[in-house]
MDAnalysis code that builds the backbone (N, CA, C; Angstrom):
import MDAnalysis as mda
import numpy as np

u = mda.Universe.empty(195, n_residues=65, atom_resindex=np.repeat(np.arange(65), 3), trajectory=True)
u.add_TopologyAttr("name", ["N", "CA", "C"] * 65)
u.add_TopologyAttr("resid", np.arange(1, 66))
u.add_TopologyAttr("resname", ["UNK", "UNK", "UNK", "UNK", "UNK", "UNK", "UNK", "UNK", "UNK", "UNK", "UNK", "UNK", "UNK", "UNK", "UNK", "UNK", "UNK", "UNK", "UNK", "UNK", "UNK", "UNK", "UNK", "UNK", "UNK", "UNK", "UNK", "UNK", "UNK", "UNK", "UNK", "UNK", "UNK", "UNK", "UNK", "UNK", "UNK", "UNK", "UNK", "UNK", "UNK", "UNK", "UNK", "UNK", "UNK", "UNK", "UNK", "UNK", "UNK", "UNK", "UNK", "UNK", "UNK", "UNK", "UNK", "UNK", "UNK", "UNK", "UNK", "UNK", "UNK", "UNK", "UNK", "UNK", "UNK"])
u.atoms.positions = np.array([
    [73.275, -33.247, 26.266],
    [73.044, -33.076, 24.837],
    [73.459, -34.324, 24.071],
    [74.944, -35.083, 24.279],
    [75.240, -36.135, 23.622],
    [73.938, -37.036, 23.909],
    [73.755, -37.295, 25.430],
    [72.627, -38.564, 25.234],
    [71.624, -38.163, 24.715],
    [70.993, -36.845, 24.267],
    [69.588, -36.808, 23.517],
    [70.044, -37.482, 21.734],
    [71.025, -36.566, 21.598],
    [71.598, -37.129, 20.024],
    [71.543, -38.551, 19.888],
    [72.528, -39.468, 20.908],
    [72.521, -41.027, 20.773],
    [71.045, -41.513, 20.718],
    [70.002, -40.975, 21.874],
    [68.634, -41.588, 21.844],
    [68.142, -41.448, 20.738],
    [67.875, -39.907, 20.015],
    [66.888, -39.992, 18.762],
    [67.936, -40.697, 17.342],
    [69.274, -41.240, 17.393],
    [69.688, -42.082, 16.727],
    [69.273, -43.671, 16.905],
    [68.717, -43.871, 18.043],
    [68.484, -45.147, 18.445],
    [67.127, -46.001, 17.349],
    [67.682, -47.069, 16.738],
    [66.355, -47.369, 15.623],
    [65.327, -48.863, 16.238],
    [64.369, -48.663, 15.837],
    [63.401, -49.422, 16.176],
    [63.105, -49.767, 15.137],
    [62.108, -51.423, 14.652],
    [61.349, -51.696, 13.983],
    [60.451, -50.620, 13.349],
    [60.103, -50.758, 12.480],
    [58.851, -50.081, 12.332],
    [57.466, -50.269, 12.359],
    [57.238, -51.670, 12.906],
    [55.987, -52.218, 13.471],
    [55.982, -51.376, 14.928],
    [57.330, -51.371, 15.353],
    [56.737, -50.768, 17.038],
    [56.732, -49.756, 16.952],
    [57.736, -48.684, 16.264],
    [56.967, -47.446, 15.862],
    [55.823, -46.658, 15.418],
    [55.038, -47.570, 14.602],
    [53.788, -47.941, 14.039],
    [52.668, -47.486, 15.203],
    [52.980, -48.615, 16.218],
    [52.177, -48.571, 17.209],
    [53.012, -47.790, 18.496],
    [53.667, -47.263, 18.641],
    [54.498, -46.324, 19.390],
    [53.461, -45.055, 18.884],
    [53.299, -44.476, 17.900],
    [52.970, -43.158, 17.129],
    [51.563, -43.648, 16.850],
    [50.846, -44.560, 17.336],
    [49.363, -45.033, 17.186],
    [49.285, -44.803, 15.406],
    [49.850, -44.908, 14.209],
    [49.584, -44.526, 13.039],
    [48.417, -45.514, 12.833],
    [47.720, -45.322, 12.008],
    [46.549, -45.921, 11.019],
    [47.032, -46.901, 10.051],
    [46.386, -47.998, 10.495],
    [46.929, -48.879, 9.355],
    [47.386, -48.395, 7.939],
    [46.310, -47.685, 7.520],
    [46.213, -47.765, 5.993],
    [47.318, -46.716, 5.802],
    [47.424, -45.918, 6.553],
    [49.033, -44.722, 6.836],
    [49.812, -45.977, 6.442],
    [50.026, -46.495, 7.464],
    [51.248, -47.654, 7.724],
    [51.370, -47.984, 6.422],
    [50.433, -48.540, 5.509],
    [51.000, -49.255, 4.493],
    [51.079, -48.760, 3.224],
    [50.324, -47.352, 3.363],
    [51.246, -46.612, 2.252],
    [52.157, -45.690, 2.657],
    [52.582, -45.781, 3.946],
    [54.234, -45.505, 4.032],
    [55.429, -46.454, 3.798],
    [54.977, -47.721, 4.084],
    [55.889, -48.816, 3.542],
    [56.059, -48.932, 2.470],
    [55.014, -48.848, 1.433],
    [54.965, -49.098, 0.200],
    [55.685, -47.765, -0.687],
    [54.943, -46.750, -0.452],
    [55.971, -45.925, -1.082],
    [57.119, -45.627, -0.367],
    [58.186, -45.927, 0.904],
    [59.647, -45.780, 1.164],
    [60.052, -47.682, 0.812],
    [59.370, -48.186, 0.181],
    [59.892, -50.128, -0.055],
    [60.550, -50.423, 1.327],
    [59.800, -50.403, 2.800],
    [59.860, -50.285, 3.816],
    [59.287, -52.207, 3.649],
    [59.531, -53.298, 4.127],
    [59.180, -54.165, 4.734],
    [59.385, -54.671, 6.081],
    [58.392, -55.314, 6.669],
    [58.379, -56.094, 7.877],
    [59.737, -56.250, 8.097],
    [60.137, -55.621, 9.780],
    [61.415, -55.751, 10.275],
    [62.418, -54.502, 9.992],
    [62.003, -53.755, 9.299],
    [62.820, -52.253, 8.949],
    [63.543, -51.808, 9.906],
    [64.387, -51.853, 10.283],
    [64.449, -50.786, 11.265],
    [65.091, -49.337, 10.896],
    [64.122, -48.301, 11.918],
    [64.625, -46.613, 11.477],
    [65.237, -46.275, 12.880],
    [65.200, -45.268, 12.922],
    [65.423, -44.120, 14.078],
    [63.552, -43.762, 13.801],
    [63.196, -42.652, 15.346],
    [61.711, -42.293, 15.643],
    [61.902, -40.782, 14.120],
    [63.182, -40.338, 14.301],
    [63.056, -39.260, 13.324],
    [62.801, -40.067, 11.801],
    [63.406, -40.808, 11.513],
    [63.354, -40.953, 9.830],
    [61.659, -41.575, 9.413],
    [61.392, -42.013, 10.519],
    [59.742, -42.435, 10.484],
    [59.011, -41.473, 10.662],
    [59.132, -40.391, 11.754],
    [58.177, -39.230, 11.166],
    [58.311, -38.529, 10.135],
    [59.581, -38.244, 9.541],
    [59.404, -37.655, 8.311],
    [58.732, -38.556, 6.977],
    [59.067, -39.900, 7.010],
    [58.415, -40.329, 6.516],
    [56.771, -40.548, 6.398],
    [56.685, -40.483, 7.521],
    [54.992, -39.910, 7.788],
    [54.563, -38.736, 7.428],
    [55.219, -37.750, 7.661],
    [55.274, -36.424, 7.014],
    [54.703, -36.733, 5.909],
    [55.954, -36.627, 4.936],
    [56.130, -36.969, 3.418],
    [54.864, -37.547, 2.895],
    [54.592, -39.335, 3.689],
    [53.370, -39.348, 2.864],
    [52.139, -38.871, 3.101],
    [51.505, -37.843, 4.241],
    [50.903, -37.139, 4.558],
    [50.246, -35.851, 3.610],
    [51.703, -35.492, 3.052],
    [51.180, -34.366, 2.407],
    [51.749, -34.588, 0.960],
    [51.671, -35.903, 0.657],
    [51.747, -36.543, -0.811],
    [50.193, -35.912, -1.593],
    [50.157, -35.589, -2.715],
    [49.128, -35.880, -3.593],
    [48.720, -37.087, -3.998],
    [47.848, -37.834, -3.605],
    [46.826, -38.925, -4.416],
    [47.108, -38.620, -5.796],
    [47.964, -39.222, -6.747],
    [47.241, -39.247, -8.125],
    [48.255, -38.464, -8.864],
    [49.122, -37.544, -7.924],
    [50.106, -37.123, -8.662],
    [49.696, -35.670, -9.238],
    [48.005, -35.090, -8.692],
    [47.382, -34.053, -8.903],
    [47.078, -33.893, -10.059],
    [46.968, -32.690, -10.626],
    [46.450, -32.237, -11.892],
    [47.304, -30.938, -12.263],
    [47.444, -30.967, -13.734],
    [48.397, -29.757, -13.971],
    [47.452, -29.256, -15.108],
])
């Protein structure tokens, strides 16, 4: 159990995560842009999928009320 905890603490770039998780460019760069993520970031694999998450099921535009 400790070594699963230490591994998914372990952080990577987020260029190789990028391409670790095959994401889509245009994903990629409006996940950088909206977390102010630049070249060389490094996360853990968890804080990048949620961040993928997040901008996944963002509204374009901020919706309509």
């Amino acid at each position: 159990m400790a070594k699963k905890e230490i591994q998914s603490q372990e952080h990577f770039s987020i260029e190789t995560l990028k391409e670790k998780n095959r994401t889509p460019d245009a994903v990629y760069q409006g996940m950088c842009a909206a977390n102010g993520w630049q070249r060389g970031k490094m996360v853990s694999q968890e804080e990048y999928r949620q961040a993928h998450q997040r901008f996944l099921n963002t509204i374009i535009g901020g919706g309509r009320k």
